[in-house]
C-alpha positions, 0 to 999 in steps of 0.5 A: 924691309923697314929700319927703324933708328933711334939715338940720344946725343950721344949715339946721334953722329954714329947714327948718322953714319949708319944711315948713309952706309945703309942708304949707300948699300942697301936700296931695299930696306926704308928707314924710319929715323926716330930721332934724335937729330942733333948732339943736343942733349935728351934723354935716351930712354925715350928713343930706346922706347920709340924704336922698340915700340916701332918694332914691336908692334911691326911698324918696323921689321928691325931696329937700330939704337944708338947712344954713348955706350950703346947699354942704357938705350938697350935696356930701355929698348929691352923694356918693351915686350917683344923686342930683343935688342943685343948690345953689340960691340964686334961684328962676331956678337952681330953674328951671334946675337941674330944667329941664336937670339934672333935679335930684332934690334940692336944697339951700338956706342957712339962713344965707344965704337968707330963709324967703320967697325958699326958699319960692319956690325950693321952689315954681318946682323943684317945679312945672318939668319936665325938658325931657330933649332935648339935657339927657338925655345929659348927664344919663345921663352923671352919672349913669354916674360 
């Protein structure tokens, strides 16, 4: 599996967080980090777009984003068709937002979410399944706009 990540400043210490439980934990899965790779500031639409571009057009199977609150790169990250990418901020929307929107990116707070709890967020999306059933039409809806 391929991982893609991307962060602004804001998102880019709980970005690399991630990446080291992910490279810890996970020997299958390849990350393919977009930047950025400093708190320096920029501008989050363009890692949101990176990221979501990424697995949109499968050079990525997943996504992680990450900025301040997690919400603006995910509606950048939401404006590439294709994507869809739930902001999640407890591991039971991690669970959801894969169970039934079969989400193939998500979005995390580095300002408002601890490395141990995104750790766990991280974990519980990678390891559900799309239960499809009545959440496929839904799905396909989405992904028809």
């Amino acid at each position: 599996m391929i991982l893609a990540l991307g962060c602004d400043h804001g998102g880019y210490s709980l970005k690399e967080a991630v990446k080291n439980h992910i490279r810890e934990n996970y020997k299958d899965i390849k990350m393919v980090d977009l930047g950025t790779n400093s708190e320096e500031s920029v501008d989050y639409p363009v890692y949101g777009k990176l990221c979501g571009e990424a697995v949109a057009s499968k050079k990525a199977d997943l996504g992680i984003v990450f900025c301040g609150t997690g919400i603006g790169i995910s509606i950048a990250a939401n404006k590439v068709k294709g994507v869809r990418c739930g902001l999640c901020t407890s591991v039971e929307m991690a669970h959801l937002t894969k169970q039934h929107n079969n989400a193939n990116m998500i979005s995390l707070g580095g300002r408002t979410t601890s490395p141990e709890l995104a750790c766990r967020i991280v974990d519980e999306w990678l390891k559900t399944d799309f239960e499809g059933g009545r959440h496929q039409r839904r799905v396909d809806m989405l992904d028809a706009e």
